[in-house]
C-alpha positions as CSV (number, residue, x, y, z in Angstrom):
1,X,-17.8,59.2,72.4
2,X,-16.2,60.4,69.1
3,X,-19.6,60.3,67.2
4,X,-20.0,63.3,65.2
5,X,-22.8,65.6,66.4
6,X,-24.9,68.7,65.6
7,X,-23.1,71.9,66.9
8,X,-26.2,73.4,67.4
9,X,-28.7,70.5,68.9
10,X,-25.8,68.0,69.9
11,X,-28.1,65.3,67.6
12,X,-25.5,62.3,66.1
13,X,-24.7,61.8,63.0
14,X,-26.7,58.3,62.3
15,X,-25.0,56.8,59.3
16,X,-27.3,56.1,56.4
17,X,-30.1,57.9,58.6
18,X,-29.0,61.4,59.6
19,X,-25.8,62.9,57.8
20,X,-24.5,66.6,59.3
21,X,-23.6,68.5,56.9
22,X,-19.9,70.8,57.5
23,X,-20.0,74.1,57.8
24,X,-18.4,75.2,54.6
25,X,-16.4,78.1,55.4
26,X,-14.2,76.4,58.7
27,X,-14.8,72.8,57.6
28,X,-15.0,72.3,61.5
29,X,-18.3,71.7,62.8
30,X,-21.5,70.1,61.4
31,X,-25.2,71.1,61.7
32,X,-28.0,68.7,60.7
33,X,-30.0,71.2,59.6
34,X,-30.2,74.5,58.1
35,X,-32.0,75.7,61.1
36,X,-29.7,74.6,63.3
37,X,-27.0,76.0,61.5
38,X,-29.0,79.3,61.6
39,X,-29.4,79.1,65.5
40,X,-25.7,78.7,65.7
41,X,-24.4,81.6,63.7
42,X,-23.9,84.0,66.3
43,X,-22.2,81.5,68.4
44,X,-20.3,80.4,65.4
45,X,-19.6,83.7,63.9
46,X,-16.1,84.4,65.2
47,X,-14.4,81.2,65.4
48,X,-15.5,80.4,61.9
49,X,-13.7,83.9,60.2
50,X,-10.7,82.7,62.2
51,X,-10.6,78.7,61.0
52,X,-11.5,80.1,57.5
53,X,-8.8,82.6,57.5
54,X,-5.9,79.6,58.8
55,X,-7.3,77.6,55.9
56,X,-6.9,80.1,53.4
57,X,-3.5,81.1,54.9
58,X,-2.6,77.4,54.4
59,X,-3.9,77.1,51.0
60,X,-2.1,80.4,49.6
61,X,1.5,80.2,51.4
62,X,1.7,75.9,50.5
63,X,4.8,75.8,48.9
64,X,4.3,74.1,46.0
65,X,6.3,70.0,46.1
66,X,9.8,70.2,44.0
67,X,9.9,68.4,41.3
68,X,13.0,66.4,39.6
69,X,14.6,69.2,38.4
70,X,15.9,70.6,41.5
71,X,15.2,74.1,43.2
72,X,16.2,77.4,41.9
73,X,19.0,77.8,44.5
74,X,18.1,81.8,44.7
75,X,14.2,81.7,45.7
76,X,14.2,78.0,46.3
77,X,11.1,77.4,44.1
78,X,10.7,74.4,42.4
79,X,13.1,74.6,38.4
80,X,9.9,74.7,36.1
81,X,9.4,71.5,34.0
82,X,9.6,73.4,30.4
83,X,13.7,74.3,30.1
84,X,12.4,77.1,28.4
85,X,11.1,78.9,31.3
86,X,15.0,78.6,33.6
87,X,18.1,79.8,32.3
88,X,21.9,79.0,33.3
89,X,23.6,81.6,34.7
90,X,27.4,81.6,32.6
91,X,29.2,83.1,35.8
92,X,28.5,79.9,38.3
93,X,26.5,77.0,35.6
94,X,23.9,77.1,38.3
95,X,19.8,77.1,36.7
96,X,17.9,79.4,38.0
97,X,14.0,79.9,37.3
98,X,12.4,82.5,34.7
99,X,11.3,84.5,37.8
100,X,14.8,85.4,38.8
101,X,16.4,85.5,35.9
102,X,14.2,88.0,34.8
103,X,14.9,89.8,38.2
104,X,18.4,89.7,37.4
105,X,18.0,90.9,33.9
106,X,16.0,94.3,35.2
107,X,18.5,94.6,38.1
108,X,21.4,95.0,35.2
109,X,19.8,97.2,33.0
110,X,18.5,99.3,35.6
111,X,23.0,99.3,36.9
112,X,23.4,101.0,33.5
């Protein structure tokens, strides 16, 4: 049975009858009704911090797709779309984003 059902009463979701609504912070279980999701809380509680902690986790440390313009080969960050924002590095040709190019500009004068 891979119905979906009511954490809290086990009721099933009945398609154009009775939709569950998700929790909102885990995404991982449903309630039919605010009551029910009530009742539940302190069962809840701890797993849900912990799901909605993973999903944040997930969100924040994605690493963002590449795009056509190759990786920076020094933090391996996507090369930004404007040209503006990357500069060549004379000693090896190689692009490198603005981050670390900026980086290497503050580690030289800082060498001085």
């Amino acid at each position: 049975d891979n119905m979906m059902r009511c954490a809290s009463c086990g009721i099933a979701e009945d398609g154009d009858n009775k939709k569950l609504k998700t929790c909102t912070a885990c995404k991982s279980v449903r309630y039919c009704s605010v009551t029910c999701q009530k009742e539940h809380r302190s069962q809840h509680k701890r797993a849900c911090k912990k799901k909605a902690a993973e999903l944040r986790d997930a969100l924040l440390f994605k690493q963002p797709e590449s795009s056509n313009y190759g990786d920076c080969p020094i933090c391996l960050l996507p090369q930004p779309i404007d040209p503006e924002k990357s500069s060549m590095m004379s000693c090896c040709s190689k692009v490198i984003c603005g981050g670390c190019a900026y980086a290497n500009h503050i580690r030289l004068r800082e060498a001085k």
